[in-house]
SEFIZA-3560 file (N, C-alpha, C; in Angstrom, 3 decimals):
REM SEFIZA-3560
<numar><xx>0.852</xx><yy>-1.176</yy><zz>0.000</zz><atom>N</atom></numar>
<numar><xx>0.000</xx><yy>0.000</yy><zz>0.000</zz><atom>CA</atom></numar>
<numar><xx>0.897</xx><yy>1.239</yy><zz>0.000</zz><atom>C</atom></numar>
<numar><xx>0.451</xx><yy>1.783</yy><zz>-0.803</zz><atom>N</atom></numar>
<numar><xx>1.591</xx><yy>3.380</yy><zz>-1.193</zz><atom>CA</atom></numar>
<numar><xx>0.910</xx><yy>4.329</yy><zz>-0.253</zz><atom>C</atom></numar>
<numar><xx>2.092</xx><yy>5.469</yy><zz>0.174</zz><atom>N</atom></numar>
<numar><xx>2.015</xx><yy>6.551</yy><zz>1.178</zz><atom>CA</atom></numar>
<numar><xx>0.671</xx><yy>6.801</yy><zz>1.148</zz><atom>C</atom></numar>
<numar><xx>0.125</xx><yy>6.981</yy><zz>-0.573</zz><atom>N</atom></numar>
<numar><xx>-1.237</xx><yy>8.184</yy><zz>-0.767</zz><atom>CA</atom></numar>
<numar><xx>-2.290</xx><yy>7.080</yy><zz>-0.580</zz><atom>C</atom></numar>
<numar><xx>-1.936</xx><yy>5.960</yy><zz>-0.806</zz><atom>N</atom></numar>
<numar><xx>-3.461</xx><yy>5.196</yy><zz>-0.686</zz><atom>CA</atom></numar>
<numar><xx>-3.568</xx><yy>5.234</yy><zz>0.879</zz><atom>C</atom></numar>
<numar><xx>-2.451</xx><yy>4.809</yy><zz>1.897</zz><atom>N</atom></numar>
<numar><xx>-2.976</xx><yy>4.795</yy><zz>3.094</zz><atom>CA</atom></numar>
<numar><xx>-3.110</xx><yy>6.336</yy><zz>3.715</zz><atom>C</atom></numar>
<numar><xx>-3.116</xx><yy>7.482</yy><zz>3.318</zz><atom>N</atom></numar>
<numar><xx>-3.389</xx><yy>8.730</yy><zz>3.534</zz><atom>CA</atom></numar>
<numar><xx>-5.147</xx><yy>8.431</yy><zz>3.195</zz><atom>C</atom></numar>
<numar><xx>-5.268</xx><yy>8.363</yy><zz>2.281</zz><atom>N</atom></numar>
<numar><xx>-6.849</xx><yy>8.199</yy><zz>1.267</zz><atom>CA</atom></numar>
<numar><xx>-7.593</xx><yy>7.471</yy><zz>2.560</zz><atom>C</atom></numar>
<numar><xx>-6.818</xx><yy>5.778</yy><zz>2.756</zz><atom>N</atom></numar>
<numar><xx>-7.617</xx><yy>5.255</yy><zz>3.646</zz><atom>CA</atom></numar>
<numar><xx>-7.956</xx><yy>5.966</yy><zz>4.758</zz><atom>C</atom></numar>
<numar><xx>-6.838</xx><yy>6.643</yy><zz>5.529</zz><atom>N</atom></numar>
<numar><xx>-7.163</xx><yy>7.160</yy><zz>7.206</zz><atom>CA</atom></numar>
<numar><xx>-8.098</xx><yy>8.313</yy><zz>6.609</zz><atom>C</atom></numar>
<numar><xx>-8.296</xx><yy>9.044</yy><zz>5.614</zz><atom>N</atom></numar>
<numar><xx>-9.401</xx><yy>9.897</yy><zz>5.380</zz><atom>CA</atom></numar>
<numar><xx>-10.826</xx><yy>9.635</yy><zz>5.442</zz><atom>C</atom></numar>
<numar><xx>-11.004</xx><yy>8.438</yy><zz>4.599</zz><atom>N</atom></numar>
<numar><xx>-12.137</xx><yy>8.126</yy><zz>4.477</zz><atom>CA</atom></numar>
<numar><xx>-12.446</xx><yy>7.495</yy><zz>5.728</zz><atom>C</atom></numar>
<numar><xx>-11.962</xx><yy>6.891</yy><zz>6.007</zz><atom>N</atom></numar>
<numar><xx>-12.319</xx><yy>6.304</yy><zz>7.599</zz><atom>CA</atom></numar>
<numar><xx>-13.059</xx><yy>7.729</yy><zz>8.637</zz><atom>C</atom></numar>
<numar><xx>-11.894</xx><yy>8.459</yy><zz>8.679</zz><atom>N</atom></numar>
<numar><xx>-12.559</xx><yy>9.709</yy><zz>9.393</zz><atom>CA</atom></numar>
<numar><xx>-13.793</xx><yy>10.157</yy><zz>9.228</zz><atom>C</atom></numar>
<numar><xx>-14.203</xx><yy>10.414</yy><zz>7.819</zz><atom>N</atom></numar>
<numar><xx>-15.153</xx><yy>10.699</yy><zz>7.611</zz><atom>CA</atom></numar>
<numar><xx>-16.369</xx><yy>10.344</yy><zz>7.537</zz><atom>C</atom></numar>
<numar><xx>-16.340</xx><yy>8.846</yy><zz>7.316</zz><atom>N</atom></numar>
<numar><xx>-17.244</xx><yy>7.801</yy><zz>7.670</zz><atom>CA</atom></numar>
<numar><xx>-17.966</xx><yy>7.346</yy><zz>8.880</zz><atom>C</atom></numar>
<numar><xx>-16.911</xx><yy>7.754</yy><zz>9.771</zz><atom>N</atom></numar>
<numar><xx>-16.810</xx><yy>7.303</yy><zz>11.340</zz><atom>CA</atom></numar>
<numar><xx>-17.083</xx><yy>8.645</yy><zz>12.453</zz><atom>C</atom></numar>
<numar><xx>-16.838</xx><yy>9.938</yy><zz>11.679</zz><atom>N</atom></numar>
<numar><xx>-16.588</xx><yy>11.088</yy><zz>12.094</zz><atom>CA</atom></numar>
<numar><xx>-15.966</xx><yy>11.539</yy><zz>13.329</zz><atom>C</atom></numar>
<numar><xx>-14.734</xx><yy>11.032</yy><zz>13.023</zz><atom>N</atom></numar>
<numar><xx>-13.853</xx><yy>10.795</yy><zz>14.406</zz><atom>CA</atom></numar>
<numar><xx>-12.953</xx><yy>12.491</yy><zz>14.079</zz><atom>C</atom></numar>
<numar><xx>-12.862</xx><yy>13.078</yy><zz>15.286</zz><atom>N</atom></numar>
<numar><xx>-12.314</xx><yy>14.515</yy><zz>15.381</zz><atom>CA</atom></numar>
<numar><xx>-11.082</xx><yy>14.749</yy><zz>15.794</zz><atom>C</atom></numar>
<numar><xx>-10.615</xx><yy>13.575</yy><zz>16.435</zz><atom>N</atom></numar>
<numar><xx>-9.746</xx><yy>14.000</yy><zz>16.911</zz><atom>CA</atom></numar>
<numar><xx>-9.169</xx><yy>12.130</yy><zz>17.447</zz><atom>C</atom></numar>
<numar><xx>-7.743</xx><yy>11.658</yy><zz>17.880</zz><atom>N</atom></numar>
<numar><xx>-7.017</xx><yy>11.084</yy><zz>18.045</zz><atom>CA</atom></numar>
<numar><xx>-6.984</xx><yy>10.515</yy><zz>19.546</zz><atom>C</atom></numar>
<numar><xx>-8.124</xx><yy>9.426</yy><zz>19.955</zz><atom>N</atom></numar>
<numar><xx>-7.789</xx><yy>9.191</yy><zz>21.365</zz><atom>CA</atom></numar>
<numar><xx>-6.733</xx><yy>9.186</yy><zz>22.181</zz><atom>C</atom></numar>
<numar><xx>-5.752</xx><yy>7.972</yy><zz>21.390</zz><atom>N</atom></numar>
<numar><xx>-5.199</xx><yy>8.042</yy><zz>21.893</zz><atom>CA</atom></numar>
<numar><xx>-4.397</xx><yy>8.974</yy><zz>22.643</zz><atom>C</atom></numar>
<numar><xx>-4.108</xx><yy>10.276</yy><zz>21.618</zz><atom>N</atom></numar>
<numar><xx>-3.158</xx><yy>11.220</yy><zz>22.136</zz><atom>CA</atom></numar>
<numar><xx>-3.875</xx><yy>12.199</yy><zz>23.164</zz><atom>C</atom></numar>
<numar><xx>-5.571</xx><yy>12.036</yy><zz>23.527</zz><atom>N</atom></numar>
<numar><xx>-5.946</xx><yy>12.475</yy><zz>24.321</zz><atom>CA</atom></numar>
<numar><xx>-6.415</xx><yy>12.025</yy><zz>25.727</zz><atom>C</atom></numar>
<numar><xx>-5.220</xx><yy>10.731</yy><zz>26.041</zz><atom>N</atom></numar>
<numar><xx>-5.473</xx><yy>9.939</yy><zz>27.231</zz><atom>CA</atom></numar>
<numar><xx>-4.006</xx><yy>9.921</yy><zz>27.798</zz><atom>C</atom></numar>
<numar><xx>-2.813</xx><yy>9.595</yy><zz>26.924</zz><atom>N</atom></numar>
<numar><xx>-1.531</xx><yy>9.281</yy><zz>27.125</zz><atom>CA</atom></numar>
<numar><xx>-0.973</xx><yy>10.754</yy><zz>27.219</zz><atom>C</atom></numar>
<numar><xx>0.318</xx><yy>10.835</yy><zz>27.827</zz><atom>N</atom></numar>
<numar><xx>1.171</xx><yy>12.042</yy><zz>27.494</zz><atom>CA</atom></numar>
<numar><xx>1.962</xx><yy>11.794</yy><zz>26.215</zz><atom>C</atom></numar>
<numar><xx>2.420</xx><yy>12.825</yy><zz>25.962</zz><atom>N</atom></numar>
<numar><xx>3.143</xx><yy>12.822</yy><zz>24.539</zz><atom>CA</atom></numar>
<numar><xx>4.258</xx><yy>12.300</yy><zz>24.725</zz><atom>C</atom></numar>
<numar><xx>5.259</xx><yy>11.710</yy><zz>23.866</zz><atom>N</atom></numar>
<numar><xx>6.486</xx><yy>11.559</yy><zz>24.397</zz><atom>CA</atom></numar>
<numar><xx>7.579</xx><yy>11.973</yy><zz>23.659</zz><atom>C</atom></numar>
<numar><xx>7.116</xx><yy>13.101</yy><zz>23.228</zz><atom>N</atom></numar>
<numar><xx>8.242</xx><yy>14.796</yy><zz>22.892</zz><atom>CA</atom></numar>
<numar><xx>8.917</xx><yy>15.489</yy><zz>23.978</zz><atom>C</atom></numar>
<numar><xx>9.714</xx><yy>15.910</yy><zz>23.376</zz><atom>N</atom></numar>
<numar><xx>10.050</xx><yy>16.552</yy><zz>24.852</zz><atom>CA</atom></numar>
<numar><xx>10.387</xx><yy>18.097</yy><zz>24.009</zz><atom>C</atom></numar>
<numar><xx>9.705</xx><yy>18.515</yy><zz>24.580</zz><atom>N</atom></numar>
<numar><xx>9.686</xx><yy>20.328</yy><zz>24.402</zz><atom>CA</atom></numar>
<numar><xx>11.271</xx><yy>20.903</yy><zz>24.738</zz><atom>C</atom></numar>
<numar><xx>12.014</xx><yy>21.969</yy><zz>24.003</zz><atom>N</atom></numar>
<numar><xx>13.317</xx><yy>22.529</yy><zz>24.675</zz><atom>CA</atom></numar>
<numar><xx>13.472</xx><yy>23.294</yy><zz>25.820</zz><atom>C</atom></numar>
<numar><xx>14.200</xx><yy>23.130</yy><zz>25.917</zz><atom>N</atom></numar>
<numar><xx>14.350</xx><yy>24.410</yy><zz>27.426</zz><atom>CA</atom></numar>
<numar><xx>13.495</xx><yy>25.438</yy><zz>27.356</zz><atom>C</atom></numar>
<numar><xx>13.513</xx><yy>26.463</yy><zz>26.298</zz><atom>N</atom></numar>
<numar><xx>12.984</xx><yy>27.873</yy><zz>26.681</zz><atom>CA</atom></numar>
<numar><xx>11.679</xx><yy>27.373</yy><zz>26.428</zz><atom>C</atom></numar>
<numar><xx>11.009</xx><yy>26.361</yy><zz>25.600</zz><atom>N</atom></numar>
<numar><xx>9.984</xx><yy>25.930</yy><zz>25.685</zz><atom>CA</atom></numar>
<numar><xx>9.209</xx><yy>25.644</yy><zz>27.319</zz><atom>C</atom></numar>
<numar><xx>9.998</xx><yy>24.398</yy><zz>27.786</zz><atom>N</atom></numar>
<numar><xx>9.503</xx><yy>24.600</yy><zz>29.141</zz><atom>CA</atom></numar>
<numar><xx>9.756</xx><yy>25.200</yy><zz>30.195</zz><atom>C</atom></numar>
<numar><xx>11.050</xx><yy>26.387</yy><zz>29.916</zz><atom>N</atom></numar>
<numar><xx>10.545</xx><yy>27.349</yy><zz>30.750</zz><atom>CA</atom></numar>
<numar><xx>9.046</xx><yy>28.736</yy><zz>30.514</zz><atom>C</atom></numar>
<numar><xx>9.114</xx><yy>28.219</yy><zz>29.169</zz><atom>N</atom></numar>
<numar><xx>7.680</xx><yy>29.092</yy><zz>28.774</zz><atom>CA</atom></numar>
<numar><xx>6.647</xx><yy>28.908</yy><zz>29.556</zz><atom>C</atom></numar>
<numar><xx>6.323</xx><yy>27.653</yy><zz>29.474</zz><atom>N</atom></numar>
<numar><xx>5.474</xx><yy>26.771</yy><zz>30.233</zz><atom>CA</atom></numar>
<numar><xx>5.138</xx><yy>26.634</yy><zz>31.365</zz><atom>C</atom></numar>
<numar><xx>6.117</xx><yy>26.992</yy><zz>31.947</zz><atom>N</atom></numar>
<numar><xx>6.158</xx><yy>26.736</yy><zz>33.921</zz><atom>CA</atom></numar>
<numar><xx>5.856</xx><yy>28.143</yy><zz>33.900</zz><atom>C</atom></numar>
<numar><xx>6.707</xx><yy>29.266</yy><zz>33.166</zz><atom>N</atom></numar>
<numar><xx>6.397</xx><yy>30.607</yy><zz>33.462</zz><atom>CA</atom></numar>
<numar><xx>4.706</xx><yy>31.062</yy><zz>33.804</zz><atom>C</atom></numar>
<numar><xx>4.439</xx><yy>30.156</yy><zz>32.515</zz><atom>N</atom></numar>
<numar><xx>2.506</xx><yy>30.432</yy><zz>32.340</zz><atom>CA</atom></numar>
<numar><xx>1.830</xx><yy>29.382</yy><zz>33.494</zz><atom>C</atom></numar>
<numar><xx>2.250</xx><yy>28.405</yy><zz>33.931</zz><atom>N</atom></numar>
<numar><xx>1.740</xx><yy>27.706</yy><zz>35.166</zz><atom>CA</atom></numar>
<numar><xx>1.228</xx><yy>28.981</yy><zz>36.487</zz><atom>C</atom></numar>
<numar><xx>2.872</xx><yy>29.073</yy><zz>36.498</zz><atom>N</atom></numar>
<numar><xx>2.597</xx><yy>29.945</yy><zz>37.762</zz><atom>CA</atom></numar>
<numar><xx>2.199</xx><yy>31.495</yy><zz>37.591</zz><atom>C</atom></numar>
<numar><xx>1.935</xx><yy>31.913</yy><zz>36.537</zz><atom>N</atom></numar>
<numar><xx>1.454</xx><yy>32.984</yy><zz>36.402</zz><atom>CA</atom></numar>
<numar><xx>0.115</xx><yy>32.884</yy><zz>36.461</zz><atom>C</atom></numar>
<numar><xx>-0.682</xx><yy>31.768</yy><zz>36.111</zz><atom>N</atom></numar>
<numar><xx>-1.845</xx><yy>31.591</yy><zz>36.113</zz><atom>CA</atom></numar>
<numar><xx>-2.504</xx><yy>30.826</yy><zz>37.430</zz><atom>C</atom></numar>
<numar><xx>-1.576</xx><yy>30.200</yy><zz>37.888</zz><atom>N</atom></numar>
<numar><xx>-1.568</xx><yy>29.872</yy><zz>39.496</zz><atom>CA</atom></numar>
<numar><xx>-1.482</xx><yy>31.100</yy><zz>40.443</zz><atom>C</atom></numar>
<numar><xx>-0.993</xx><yy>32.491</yy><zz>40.100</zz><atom>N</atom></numar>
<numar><xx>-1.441</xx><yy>33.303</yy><zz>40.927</zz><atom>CA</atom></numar>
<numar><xx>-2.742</xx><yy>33.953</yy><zz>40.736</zz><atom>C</atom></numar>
<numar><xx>-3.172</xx><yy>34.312</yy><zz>39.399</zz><atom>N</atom></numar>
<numar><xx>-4.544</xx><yy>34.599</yy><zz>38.955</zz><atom>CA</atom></numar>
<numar><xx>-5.846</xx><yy>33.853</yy><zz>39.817</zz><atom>C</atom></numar>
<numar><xx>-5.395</xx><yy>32.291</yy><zz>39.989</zz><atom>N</atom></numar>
<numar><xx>-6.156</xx><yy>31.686</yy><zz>41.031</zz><atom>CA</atom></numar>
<numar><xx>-6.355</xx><yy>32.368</yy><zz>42.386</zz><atom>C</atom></numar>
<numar><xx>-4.974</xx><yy>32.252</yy><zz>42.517</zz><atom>N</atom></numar>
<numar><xx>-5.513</xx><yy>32.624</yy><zz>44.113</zz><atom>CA</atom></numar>
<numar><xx>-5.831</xx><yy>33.935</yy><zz>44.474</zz><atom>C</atom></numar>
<numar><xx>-5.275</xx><yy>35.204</yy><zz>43.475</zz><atom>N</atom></numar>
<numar><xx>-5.925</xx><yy>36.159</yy><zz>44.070</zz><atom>CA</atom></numar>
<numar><xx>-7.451</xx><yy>35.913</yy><zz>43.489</zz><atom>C</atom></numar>
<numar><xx>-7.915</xx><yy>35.705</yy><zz>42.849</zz><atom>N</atom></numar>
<numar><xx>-9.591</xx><yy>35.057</yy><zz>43.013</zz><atom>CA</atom></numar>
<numar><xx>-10.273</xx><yy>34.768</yy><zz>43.808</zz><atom>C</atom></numar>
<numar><xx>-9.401</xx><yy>33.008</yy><zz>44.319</zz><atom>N</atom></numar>
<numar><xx>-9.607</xx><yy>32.811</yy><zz>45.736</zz><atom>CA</atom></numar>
<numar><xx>-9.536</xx><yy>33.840</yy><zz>46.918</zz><atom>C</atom></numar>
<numar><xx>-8.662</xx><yy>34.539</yy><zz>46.998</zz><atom>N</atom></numar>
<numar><xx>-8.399</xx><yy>34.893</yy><zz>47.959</zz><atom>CA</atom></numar>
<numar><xx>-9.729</xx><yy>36.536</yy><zz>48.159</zz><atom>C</atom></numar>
<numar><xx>-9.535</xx><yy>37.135</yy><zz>46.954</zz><atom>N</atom></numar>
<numar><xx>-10.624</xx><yy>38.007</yy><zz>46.635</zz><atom>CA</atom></numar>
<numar><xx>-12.360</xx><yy>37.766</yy><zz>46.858</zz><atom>C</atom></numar>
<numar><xx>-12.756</xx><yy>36.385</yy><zz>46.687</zz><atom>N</atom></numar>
<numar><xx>-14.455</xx><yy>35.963</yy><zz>46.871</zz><atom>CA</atom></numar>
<numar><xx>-13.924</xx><yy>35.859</yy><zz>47.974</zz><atom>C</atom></numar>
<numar><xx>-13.079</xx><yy>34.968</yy><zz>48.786</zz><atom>N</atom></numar>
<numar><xx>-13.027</xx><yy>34.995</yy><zz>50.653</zz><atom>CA</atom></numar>
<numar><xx>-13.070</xx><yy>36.275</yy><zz>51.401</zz><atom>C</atom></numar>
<numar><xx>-12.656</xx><yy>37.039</yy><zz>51.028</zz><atom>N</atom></numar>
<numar><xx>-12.861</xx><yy>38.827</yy><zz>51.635</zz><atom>CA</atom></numar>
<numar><xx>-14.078</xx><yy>39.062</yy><zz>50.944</zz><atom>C</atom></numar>
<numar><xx>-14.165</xx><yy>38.910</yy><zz>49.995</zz><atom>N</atom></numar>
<numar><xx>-15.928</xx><yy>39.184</yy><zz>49.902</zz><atom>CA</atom></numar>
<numar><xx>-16.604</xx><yy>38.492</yy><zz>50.933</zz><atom>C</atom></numar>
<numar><xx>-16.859</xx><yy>37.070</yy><zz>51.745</zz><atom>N</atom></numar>
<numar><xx>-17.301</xx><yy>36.571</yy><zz>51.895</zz><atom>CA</atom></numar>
<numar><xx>-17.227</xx><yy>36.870</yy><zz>52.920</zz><atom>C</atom></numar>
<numar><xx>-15.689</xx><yy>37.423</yy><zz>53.525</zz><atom>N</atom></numar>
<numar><xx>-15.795</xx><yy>37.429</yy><zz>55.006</zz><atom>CA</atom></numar>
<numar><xx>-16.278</xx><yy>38.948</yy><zz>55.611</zz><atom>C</atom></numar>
<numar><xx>-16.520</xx><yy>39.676</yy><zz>54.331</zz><atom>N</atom></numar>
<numar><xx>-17.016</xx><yy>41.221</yy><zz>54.543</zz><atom>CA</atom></numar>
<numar><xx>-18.493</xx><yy>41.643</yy><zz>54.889</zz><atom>C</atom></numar>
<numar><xx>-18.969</xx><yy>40.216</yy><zz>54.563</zz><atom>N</atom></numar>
<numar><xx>-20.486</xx><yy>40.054</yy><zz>54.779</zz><atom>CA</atom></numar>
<numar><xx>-21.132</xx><yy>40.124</yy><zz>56.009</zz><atom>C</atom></numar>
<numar><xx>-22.147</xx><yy>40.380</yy><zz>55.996</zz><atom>N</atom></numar>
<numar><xx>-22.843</xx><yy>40.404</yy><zz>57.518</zz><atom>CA</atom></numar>
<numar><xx>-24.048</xx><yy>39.747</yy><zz>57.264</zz><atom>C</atom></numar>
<numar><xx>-24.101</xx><yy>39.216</yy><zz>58.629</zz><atom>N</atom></numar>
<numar><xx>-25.216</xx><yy>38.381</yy><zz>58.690</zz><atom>CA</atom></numar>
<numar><xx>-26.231</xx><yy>38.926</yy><zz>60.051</zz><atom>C</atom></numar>
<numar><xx>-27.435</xx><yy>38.985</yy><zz>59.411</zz><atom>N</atom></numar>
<numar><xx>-28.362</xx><yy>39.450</yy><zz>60.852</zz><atom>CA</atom></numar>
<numar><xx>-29.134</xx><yy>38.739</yy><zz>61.137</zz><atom>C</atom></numar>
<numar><xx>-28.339</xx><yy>38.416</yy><zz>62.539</zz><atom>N</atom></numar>
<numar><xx>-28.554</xx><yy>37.680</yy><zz>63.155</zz><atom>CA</atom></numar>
<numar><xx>-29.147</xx><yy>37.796</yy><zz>64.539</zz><atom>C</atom></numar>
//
């Protein structure tokens, strides 16, 4: 079976089946490994977005604790 016929096949299959996307690669981790400045990109955006959390968190809890209750 030549490159283009089994290209042809995994097409038509898709389309038949209407599959979107690749389970597998959406259960397993990849096993690439990204470069350095890559994963320091990465961790950069972790924890940048790990603080976005908590001042959130931490922001509805002062809301929460600013509240009064009559009691």
């Amino acid at each position: 079976m030549s490159h283009h016929d089994r290209d042809a096949e995994i097409a038509a299959f898709i389309r038949s089946k209407g599959v979107t996307r690749c389970p597998t690669a959406c259960v397993s981790p990849t096993q690439g490994s990204p470069d350095l400045a890559d994963q320091a990109a990465l961790e950069q955006y972790a924890n940048a977005r790990d603080q976005v959390l908590r001042r959130k968190i931490a922001a509805r809890w002062q809301a929460f604790g600013s509240l009064q209750f009559g009691y």
